[in-house]
C-alpha positions in Angstrom: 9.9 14.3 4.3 6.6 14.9 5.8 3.0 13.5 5.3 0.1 15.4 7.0 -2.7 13.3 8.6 -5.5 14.9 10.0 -3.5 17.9 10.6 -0.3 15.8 12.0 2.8 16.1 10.6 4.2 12.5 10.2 7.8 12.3 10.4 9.4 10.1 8.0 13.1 10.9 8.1 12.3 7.3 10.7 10.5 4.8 8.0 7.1 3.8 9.4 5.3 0.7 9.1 1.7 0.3 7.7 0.3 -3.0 8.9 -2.3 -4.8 6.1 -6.0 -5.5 6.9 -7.9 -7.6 4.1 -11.9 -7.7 4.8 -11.6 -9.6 1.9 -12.8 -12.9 1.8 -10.4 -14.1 -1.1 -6.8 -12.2 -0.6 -3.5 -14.1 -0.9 -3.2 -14.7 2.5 -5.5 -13.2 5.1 -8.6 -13.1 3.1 -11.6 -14.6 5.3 -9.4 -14.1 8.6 -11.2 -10.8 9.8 -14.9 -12.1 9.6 -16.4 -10.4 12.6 -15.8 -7.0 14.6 -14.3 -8.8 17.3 -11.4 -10.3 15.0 -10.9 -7.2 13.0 -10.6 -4.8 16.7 -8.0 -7.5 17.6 -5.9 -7.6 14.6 -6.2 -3.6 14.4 -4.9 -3.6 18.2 -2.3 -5.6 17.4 -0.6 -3.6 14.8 -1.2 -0.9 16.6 0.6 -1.7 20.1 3.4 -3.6 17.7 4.3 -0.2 16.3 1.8 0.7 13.0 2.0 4.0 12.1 -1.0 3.5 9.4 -3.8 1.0 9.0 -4.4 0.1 5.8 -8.0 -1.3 5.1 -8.6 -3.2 1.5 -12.3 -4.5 0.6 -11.3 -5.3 -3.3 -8.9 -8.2 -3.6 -6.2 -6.7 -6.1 -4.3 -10.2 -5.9 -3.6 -11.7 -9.5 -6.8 -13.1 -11.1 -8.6 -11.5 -7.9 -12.9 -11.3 -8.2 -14.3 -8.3 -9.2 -16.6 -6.8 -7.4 -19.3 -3.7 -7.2 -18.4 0.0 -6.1 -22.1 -1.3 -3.5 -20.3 -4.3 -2.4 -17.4 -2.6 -1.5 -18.8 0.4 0.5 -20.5 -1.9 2.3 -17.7 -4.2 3.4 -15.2 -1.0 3.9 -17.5 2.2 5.4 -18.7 0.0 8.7 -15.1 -1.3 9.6 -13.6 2.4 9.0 -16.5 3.3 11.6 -15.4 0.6 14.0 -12.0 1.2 14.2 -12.1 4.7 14.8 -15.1 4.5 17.1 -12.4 2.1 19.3 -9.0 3.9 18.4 -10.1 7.1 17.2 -6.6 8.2 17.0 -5.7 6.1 14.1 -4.5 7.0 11.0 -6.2 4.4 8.4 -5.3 4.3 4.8 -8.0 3.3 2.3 -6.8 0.6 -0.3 -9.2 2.1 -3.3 -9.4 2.9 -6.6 -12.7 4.2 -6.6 -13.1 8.1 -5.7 -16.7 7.3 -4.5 -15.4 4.8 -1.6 -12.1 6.9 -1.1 -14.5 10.3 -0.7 -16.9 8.1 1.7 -14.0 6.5 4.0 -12.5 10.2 4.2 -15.5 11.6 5.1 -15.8 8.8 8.1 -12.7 9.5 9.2 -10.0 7.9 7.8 -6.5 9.3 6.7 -5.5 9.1 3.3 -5.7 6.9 -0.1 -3.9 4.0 -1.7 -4.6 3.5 -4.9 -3.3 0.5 -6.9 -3.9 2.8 -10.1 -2.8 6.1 -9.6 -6.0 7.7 -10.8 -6.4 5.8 -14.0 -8.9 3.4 -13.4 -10.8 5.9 -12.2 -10.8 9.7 -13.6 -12.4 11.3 -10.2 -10.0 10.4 -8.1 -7.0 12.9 -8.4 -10.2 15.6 -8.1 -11.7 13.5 -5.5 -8.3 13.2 -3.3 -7.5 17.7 -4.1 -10.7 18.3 -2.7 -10.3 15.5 0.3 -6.6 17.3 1.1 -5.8 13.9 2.0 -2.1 12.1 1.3 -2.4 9.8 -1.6 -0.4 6.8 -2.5 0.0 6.1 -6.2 0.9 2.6 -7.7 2.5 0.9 -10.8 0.2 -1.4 -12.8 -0.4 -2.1 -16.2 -3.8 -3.3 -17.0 -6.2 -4.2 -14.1 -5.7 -6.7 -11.0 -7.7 -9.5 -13.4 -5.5 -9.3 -16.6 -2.2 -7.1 -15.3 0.0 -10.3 -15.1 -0.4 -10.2 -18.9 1.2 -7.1 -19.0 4.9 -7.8 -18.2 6.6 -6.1 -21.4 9.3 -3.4 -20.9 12.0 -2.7 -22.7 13.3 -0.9 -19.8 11.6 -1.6 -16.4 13.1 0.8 -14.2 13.2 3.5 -16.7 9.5 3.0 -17.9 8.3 3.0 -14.3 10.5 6.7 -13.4 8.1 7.8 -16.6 5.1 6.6 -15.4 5.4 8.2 -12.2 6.6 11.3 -13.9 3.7 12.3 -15.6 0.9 10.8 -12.9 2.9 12.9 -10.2 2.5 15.8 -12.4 -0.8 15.3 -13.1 -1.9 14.8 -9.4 0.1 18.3 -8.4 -1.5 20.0 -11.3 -5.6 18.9 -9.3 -3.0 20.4 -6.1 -2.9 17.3 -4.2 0.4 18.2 -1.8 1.3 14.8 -0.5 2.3 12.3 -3.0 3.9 8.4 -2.1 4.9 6.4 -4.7 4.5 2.6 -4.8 6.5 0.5 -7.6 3.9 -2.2 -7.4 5.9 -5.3 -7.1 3.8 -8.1 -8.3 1.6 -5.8 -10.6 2.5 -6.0 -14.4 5.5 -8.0 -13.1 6.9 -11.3 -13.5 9.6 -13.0 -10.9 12.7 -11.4 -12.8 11.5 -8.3 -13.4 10.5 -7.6 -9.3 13.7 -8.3 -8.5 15.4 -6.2 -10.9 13.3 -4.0 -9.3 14.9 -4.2 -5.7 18.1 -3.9 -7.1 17.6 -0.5 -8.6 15.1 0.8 -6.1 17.5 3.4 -5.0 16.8 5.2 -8.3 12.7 6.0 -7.1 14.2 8.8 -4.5 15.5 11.0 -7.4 11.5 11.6 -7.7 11.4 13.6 -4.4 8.8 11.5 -3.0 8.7 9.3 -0.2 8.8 5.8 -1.6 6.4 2.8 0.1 7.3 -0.7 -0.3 4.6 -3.8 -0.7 6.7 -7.3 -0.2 4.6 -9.0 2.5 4.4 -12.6 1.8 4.1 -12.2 -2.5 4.5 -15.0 -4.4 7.8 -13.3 -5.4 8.9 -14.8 -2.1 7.5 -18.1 -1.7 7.6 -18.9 -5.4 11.3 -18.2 -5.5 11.9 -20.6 -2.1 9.2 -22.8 -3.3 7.4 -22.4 -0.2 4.0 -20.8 0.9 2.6 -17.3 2.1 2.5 -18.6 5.5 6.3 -19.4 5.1 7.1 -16.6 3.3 7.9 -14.0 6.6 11.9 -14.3 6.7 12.0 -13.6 2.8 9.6 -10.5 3.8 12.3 -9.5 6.3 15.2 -9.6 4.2 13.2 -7.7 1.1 12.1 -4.8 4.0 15.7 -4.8 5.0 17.2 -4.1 1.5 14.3 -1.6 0.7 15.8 0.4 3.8 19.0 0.5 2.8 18.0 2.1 -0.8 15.5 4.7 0.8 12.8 3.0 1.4 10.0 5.4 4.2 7.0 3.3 4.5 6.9 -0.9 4.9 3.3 -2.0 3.9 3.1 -5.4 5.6 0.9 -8.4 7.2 4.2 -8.8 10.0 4.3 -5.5 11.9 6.6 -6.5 14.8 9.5 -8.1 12.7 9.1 -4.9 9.7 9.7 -2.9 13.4 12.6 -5.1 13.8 14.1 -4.4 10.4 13.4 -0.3 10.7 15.2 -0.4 14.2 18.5 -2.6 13.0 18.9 -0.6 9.9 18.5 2.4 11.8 20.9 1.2 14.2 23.3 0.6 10.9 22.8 4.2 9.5 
């Protein structure tokens, strides 16, 4: 499978990594660490020279219970740091963690790569036109509800199944507005309690019957510290061995905080396969 980025085909019979960077000031764990240009050039470098394929850039907190804010305050966190990046590594493909078309269209048009949208289009109905018209590679995710009430949405009574049927139809619906590259992302931690993302892993093998490259979020969720009754900051060995499994069940693209040790994982399972 391919993705095209500015023109690039990205290769991802080798899964890639996509390192995290919150300008939020309230995420789960490195919200308020990337207060000034100087810290967010440095962090971006990092990833970068540790292997990133993508950037991913989020100004909305979608964490659990996560403050809402303004389509304003948003564009004017995200636009400038989208600007800064690329006016320093203007090579960089930087993913745009949105679900609203208006900042997704404005980031695109400043030069970033594609879109990640925790709602697949739904919580806002311009954004499968928005994305056509951008010709940009768009990653859809599983949620129920929104990022303030979604962990009161944790009823299936089939996970796996209802999540293939979601994806279904919003992968249909996003090739009927002709959008050409499609990622899936099964949301763990969205709409899901500790059980039920596990259950998860175990069957993730089943996303690749959608003909999609599949990414994977892990890095440092509660899912992992809650379970080893530790912290986020503790949480990075259970990140490995979750990136590790995903591998193995056809995981392409490791959305993390850790881009060195998710490097690690792609080059041992590699060595495995």
């Amino acid at each position: 499978m391919t993705l095209n980025c500015k023109g690039q085909l990205i290769d991802l019979s080798t899964p890639k990594v996509m390192g995290i960077l919150n300008i939020t000031p309230d995420s789960f764990y490195d919200g308020g660490l990337y207060k000034n240009e100087s810290e967010i050039l440095q962090q971006t470098e990092k990833m970068l020279i540790e292997g990133a394929t993508f950037i991913d850039i989020g100004a909305y907190s979608s964490r659990p219970g996560g403050k809402h804010i303004s389509e304003s305050e948003e564009l004017k966190r995200i636009v400038p740091v989208v600007n800064l990046i690329l006016s320093h590594f203007p090579e960089t493909f930087l993913s745009i963690d949105t679900f609203r078309s208006s900042v997704a269209r404005q980031c695109i048009e400043a030069g970033a790569t594609m879109i990640n949208d925790i709602s697949a289009g739904k919580m806002d109905k311009a954004m499968l036109s928005t994305v056509a018209n951008l010709n940009v590679p768009y990653i859809m995710m599983h949620m129920k509800g929104t990022p303030q009430n979604m962990q009161q949405h944790t009823e299936y009574e089939n996970l796996v199944k209802e999540i293939i049927f979601y994806f279904s139809e919003r992968i249909a619906e996003a090739r009927s507005h002709k959008i050409n590259d499609i990622i899936i992302d099964p949301g763990f931690g969205f709409s899901k309690n500790i059980d039920q993302n596990y259950d998860l892993i175990s069957k993730l093998d089943f996303f690749t019957n959608l003909n999609t490259p599949l990414l994977v979020g892990f890095s440092r969720k509660s899912m992992i510290y809650n379970l080893l009754e530790s912290t986020p900051k503790e949480a990075l060995n259970g990140t490995s061995v979750l990136n590790t499994l995903a591998l193995t069940k056809g995981a392409s693209i490791l959305r993390v905080h850790d881009v060195k040790e998710a490097m690690e994982c792609i080059k041992i399972t590699n060595q495995i396969n």
